[in-house]
C-alpha positions in Angstrom: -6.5 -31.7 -1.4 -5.8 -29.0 1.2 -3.6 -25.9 -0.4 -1.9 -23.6 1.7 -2.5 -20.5 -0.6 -3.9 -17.9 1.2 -6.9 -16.8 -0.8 -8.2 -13.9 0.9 -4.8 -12.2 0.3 -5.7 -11.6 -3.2 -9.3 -10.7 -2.1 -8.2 -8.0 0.2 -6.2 -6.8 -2.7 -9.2 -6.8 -4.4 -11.2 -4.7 -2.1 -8.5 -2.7 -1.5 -8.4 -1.2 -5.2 -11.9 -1.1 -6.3 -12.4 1.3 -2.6 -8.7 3.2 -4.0 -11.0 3.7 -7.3 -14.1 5.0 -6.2 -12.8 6.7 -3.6 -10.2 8.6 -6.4 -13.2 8.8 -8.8 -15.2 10.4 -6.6 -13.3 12.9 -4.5 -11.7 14.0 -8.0 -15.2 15.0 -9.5 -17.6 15.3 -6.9 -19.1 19.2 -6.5 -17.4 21.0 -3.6 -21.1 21.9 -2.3 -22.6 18.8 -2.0 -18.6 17.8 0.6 -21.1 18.1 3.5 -19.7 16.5 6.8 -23.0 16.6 8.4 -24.4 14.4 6.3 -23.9 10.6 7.2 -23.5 9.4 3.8 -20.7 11.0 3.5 -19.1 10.8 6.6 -19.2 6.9 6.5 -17.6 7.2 2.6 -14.6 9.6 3.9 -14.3 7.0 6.9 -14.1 3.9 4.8 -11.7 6.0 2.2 -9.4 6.2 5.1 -8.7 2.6 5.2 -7.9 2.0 1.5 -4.0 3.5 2.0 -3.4 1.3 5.2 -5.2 -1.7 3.9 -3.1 -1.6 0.6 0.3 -0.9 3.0 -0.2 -3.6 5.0 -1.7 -6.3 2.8 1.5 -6.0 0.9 4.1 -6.3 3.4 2.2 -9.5 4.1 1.9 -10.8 0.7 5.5 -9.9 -0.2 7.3 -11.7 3.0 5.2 -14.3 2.9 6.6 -15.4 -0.8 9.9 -14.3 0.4 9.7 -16.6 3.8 8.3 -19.7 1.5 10.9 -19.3 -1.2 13.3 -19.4 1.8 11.9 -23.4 2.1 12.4 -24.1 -1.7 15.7 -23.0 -1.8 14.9 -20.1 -4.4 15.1 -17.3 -1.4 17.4 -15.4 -3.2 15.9 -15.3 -6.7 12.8 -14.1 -4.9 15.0 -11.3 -3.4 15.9 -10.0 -6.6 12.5 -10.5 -7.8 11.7 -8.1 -4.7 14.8 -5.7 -5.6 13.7 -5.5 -9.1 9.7 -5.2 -8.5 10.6 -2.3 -5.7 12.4 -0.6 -7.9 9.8 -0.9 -10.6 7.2 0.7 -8.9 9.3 3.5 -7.7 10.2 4.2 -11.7 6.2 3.6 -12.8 5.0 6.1 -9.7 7.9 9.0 -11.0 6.9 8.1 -14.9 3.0 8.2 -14.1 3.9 12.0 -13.1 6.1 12.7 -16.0 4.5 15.7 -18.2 5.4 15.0 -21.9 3.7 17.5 -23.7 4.9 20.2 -21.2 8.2 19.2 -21.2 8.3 18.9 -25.3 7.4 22.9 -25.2 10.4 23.3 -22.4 8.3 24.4 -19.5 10.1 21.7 -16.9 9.3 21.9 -12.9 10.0 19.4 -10.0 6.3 18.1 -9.6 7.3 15.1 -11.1 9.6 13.9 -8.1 6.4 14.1 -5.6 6.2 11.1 -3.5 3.2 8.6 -4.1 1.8 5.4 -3.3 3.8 3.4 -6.0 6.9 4.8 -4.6 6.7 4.2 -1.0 5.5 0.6 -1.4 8.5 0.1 -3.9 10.7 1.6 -1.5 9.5 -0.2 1.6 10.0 -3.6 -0.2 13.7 -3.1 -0.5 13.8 -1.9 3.2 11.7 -5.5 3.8 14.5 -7.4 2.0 17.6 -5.4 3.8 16.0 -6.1 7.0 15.2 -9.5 6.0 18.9 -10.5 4.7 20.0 -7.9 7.9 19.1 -10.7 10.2 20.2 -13.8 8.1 16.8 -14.7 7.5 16.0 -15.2 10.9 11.9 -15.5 10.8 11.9 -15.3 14.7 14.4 -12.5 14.7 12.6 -10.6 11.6 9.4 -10.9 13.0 10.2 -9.5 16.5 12.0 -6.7 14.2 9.0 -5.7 11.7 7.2 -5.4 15.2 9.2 -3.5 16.9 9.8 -1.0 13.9 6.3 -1.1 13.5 5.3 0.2 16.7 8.5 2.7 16.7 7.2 4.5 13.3 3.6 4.9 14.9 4.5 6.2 18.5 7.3 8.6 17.5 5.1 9.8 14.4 4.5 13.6 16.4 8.3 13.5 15.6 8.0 13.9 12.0 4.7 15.4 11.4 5.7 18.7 10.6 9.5 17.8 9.2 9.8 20.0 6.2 13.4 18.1 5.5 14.3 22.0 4.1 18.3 20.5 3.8 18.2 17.3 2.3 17.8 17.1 -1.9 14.4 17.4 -3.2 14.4 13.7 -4.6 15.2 12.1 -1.2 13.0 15.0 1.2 9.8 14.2 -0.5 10.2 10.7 0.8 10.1 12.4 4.2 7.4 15.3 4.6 4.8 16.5 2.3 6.1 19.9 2.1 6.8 19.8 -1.4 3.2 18.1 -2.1 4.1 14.1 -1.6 1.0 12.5 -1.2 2.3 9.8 1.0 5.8 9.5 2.7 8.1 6.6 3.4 7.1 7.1 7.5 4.4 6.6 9.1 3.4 4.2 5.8 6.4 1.8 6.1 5.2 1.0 10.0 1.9 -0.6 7.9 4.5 -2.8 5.8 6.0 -3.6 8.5 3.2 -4.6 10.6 2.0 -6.9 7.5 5.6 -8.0 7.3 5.2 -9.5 11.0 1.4 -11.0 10.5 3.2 -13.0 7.4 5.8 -14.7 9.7 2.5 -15.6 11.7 1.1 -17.1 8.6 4.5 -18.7 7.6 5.4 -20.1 11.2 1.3 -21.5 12.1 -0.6 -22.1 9.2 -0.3 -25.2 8.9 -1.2 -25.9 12.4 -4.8 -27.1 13.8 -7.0 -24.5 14.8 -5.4 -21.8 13.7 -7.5 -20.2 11.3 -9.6 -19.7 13.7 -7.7 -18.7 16.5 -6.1 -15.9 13.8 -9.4 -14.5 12.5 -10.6 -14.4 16.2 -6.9 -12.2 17.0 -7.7 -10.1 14.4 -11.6 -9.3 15.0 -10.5 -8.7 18.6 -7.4 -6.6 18.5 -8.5 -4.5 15.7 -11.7 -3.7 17.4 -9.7 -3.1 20.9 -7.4 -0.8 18.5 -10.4 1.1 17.0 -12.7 1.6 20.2 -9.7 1.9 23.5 -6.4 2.2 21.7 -6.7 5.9 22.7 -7.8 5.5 25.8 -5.1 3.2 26.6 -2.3 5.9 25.2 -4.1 8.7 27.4 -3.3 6.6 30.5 -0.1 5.3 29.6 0.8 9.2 29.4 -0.7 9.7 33.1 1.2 7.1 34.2 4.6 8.2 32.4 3.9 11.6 32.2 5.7 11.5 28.6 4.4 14.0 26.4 5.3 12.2 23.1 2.6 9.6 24.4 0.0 12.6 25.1 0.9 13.9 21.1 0.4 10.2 19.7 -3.2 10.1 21.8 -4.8 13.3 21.0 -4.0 12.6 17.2 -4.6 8.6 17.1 -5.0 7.8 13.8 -2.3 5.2 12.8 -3.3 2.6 15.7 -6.7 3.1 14.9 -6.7 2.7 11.1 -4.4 -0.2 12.1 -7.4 -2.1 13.8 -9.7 -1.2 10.8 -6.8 -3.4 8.5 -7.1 -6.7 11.4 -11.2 -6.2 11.1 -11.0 -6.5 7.4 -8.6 -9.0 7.6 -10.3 -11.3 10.1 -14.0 -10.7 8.2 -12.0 -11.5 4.9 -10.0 -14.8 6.3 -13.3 -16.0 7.6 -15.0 -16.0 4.7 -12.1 -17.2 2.5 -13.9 -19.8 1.2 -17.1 -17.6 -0.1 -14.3 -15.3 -2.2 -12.4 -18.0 -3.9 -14.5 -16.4 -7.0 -12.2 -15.9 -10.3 -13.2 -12.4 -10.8 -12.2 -11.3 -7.4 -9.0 -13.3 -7.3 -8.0 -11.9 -10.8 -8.6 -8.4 -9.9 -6.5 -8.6 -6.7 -3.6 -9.8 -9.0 -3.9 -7.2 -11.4 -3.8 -4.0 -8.7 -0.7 -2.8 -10.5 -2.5 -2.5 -13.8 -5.5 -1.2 -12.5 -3.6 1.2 -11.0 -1.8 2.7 -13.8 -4.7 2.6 -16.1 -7.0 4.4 -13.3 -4.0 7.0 -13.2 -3.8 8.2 -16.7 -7.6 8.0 -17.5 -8.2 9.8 -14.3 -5.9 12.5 -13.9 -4.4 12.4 -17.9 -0.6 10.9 -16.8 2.0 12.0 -19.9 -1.1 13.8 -21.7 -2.1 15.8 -19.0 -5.8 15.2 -20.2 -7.8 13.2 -17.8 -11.6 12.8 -16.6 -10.3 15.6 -13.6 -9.8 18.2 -17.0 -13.0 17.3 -18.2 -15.9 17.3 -15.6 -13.7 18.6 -12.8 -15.2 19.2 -9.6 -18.7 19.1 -10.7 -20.7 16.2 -10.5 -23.7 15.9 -8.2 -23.8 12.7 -6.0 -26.1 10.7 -8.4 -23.7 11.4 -11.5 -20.8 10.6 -9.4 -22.2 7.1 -7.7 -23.2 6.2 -11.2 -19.4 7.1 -12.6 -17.9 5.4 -10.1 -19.3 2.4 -10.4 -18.7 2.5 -14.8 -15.2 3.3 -13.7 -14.1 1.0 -11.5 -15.9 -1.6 -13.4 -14.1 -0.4 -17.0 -10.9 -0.1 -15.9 -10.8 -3.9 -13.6 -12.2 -5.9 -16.8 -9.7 -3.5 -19.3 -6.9 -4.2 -16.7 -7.9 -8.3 -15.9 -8.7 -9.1 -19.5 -6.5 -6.9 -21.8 -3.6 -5.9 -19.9 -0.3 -8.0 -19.7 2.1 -4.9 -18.1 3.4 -6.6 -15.4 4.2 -10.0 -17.5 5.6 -7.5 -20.0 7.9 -5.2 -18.0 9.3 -8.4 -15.7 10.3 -9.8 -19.3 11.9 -6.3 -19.9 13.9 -5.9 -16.7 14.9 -9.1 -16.7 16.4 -8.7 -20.1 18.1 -6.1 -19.2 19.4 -7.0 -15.8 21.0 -10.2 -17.8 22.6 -8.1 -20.1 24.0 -5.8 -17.3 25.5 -8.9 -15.6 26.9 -10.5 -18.8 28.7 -7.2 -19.5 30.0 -6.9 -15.9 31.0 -10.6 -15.9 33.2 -9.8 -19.8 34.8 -6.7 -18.2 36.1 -9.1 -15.5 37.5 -11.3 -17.7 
C-alpha cells in the first residue's frame, strides 16, 4: 500500500542533529592550535558545520506546514494551529530556561545573558510567524506559497540591511531577536527566510505529491537548483548589479552566503528524497523525531545548563583531534539512544501545556458566565 508520509523528512532531521552534535562537541573542546584553515580536514568539517543551522531552518518550515496544510484536508486545521502556537511558544520558553543560571542566581549574582537569542527560540518564533501568515491569507496554499517565497527571497537580498543593526533603542528581550550585539547566537532574520523557504517547498509537496512522476522531477529541481545556487548564484547577483547598478545587489554578492547555504539544503534534500527508501531504517527515523530531546540533553551535558557544569568546564578547549573524533562520536551516540530510548519530554510537556491551557480556558469561559 502506497503511504504518502514523507520519510526522508525525519531522516534529514536526523542528519541534521547528529552534524548539530559533533559539530558542538567538537568546536567546544577541540585545542585552539590544532583550528588550522590550511589544513583540508578541517576546512571541509567547518564547511559541512555551516549547513547544519540552514538545514535544521528549513527542514522545519517544511515539516511544520506540511502537517498544518494536511490537517487543513481533515478538517482539524485549527487544532493543529494551536498545536503550532503552543509548540512555538514551547521552544522559545525551553531555549530561555536552557540558559537560566540556578546556582548563580540562588547566590543573587543576576545578568541579562539568559535572554540571548538561540536556535530554539527563533524556530519557536518563526512557527507562530508561519501560522499568522498562514491564517493572514485564509489558508490560501497558492496565495501562502507565493508569500513564503517572496518573503523568503526579501529576508536574503536585503540582509546587508541588517547586518550590522545593533537595535541600541528597542528592549533587550525583543533586540536580541534582531542583531547579535548583545551575544544572540542566531536572530529571527536572515533565519526565518530558511523557514520560509521550507514553508514554500511544503506547499510543493502538499499540492504534487501525489502526482506521477513527481518524485523524480522534485529530487531532479532540487539537485539542480541547489548546485546552480552553490557554483553561479554569485555570479548571477554580480551581473544583476551591472545591469541595475543597485548597490544593495553588489553587498548581497560579495558576501553570498545565504543563497549559497540555501543550495547546500536542496542538494541534501534531493540526495536524501532519492534515497528515501534506503533510510526508512527505525533508528534513523526515531532519532529525527526525537531532535528536541536530543537537543536539550546535548545542551546541559555539554555546556552544564542550570548547573553551569558541563564537558566545556571540564576538558575545555583542549582536546587533540584524535580525542576529539573519538568524543564525538561517544557523544552523539550517548545522548541519541538516552534521548530515543529514555526520554519522553516532549510527550510529557505537551501533556503539561495542554493541561494548563484547558484550565486557562475553563476559567475564562466561568468568568464569562
Amino acid at each position: 500500500m502506497k503511504t504518502n508520509r514523507l520519510y526522508f523528512i525525519d531522516a534529514v532531521r536526523a542528519f541534521a542533529i547528529l552534524m548539530m552534535l559533533q559539530g558542538h562537541f567538537i568546536d567546544t573542546l577541540l585545542a585552539v592550535d590544532f583550528r588550522d584553515t590550511s589544513n583540508l580536514a578541517f576546512r571541509v568539517w567547518q564547511y559541512f558545520r555551516g549547513i547544519t543551522a540552514p538545514v535544521f531552518f528549513t527542514i522545519s518550515g517544511l515539516i511544520f506546514t506540511y502537517l498544518l496544510m494536511k490537517a487543513n484536508d481533515k478538517g482539524t486545521s485549527n487544532e493543529r494551529l494551536k498545536k503550532g502556537l503552543i509548540r512555538g511558544l514551547m521552544l522559545m520558553g525551553i531555549g530561555y530556561a536552557l540558559r537560566i543560571p540556578i546556582f548563580r542566581w540562588l547566590s543573587g549574582n543576576f545578568d541579562t545573558y539568559f535572554l540571548v537569542v538561540d536556535v530554539l527560540q527563533c524556530i519557536g518564533l518563526s512557527l507562530i510567524l508561519i501560522i499568522f501568515f498562514y491564517k493572514l491569507v485564509q489558508k490560501n496554499v497558492i496565495v501562502f506559497a507565493l508569500l513564503m517565497l517572496i518573503l523568503g527571497m526579501f529576508i536574503f537580498m536585503t540582509e546587508p540591511l541588517y547586518r550590522s543593526y545593533s537595535a541600541e533603542h528597542i528592549p533587550l528581550v525583543l533586540a536580541n531577536y534582531l542583531t547579535k550585539a548583545n551575544g544572540s547566537i542566531f536572530t529571527i532574520i536572515p533565519w526565518f527566510g530558511y523557514m520560509a523557504f521550507g514553508a514554500f517547498m511544503a506547499s510543493l509537496f502538499y499540492s504534487y505529491l501525489k502526482k506521477p512522476k513527481f518524485k523524480r522531477s522534485i529530487v531532479i529541481c532540487f539537485l539542480v537548483l541547489g548546485l546552480f545556487l552553490v557554483n553561479s548564484s554569485t555570479w548571477v547577483l554580480q551581473n544583476i548589479y551591472l545591469w541595475t547598478d543597485i548597490q544593495l545587489i553588489s553587498d548581497v554578492a560579495n558576501f553570498n552566503y545565504l543563497f549559497i547555504r540555501l543550495g547546500n539544503v536542496l542538494v541534501i534534500f534531493g540526495i536524501f528524497y532519492a534515497f528515501e527508501n534506503f533510510l526508512k531504517q527505525t533508528l534513523i527515523l526515531k532519532i529525527g523525531q526525537k531532535t528536541l530531546s536530543i537537543y536539550v540533553i546535548h545542551f546541559i551535558v555539554l555546556y552544564g545548563s542550570f548547573t553551569g557544569f558541563g564537558l566545556n568546564r571540564c576538558f575545555g578547549k583542549n582536546l587533540n583531534p584524535t580525542e576529539v573524533i573519538f568524543g564525538a562520536i561517544l557523544f552523539l551516540s550517548v545522548v541519541s539512544v538516552v534521548a530515543v530510548y529514555r526520554v519522553k519530554a516532549n510527550t510529557f510537556v505537551y501533556l503539561k501545556l495542554r493541561q494548563f491551557t484547558q484550565k486557562m480556558s475553563l476559567l475564562f469561559s466561568s468568568k464569562d458566565n
